[in-house]
C-alpha positions as CSV (number, residue, x, y, z in Angstrom):
1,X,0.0,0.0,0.0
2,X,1.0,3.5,-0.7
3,X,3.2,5.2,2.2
4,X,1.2,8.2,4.0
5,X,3.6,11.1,4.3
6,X,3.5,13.1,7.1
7,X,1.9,16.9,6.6
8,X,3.9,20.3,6.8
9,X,4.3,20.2,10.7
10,X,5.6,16.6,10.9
11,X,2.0,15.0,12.3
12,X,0.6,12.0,10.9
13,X,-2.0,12.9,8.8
14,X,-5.6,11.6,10.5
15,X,-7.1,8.1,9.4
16,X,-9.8,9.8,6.7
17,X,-7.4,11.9,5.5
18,X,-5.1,9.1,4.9
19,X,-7.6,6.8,3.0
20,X,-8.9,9.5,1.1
21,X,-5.1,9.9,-0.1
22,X,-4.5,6.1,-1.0
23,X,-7.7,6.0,-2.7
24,X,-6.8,9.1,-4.5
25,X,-3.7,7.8,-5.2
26,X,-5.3,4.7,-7.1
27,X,-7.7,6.7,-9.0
28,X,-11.1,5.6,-7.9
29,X,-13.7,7.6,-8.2
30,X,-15.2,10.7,-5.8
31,X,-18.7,8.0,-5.1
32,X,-16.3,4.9,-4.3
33,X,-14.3,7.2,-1.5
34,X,-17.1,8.9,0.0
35,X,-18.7,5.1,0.3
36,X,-15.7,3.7,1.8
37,X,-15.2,7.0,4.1
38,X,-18.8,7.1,5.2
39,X,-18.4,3.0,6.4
40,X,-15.5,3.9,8.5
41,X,-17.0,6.7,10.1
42,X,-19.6,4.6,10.7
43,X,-17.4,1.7,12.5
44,X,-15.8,4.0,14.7
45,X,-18.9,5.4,15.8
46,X,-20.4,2.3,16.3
47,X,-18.0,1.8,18.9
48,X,-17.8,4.6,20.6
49,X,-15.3,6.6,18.5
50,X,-12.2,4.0,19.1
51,X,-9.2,4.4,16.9
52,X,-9.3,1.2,14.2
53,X,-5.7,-0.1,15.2
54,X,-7.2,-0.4,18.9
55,X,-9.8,-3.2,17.5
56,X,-9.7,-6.3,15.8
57,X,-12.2,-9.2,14.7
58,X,-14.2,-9.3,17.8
59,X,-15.1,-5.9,17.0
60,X,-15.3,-6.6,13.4
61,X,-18.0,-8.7,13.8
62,X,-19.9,-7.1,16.2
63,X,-20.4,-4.5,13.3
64,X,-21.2,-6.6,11.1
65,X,-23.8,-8.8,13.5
66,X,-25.2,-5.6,13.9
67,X,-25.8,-4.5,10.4
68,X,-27.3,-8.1,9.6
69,X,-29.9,-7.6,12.7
């Protein structure tokens, strides 16, 4: 995968910023990023704003479990 750069002030740029860059970055289009940028927003929300990197399957699944109910 493409290597996220850090910004002007040496920070790591945020987690939707980043995707939006690698999907950028392999020219899909503007619906296919807001599509993929909406479902993460709605993950992390789902449970209670945690970061991605601090969940795994268990909380995969719960997602998903909950979308199918």
């Amino acid at each position: 995968m493409c290597e996220i750069l850090n910004d002007s002030k040496g920070k790591k740029p945020k987690l939707l910023d980043q995707v939006r860059s690698v999907i950028r970055a392999k020219h899909y289009s503007i619906r296919t990023e807001e599509a993929y940028t909406d479902w993460i927003k709605r993950f992390i929300i789902y449970h209670n704003k945690l970061h991605p990197l601090e969940m795994g399957e268990v909380e995969i699944n719960k997602f998903i479990t909950y979308l199918a109910v």
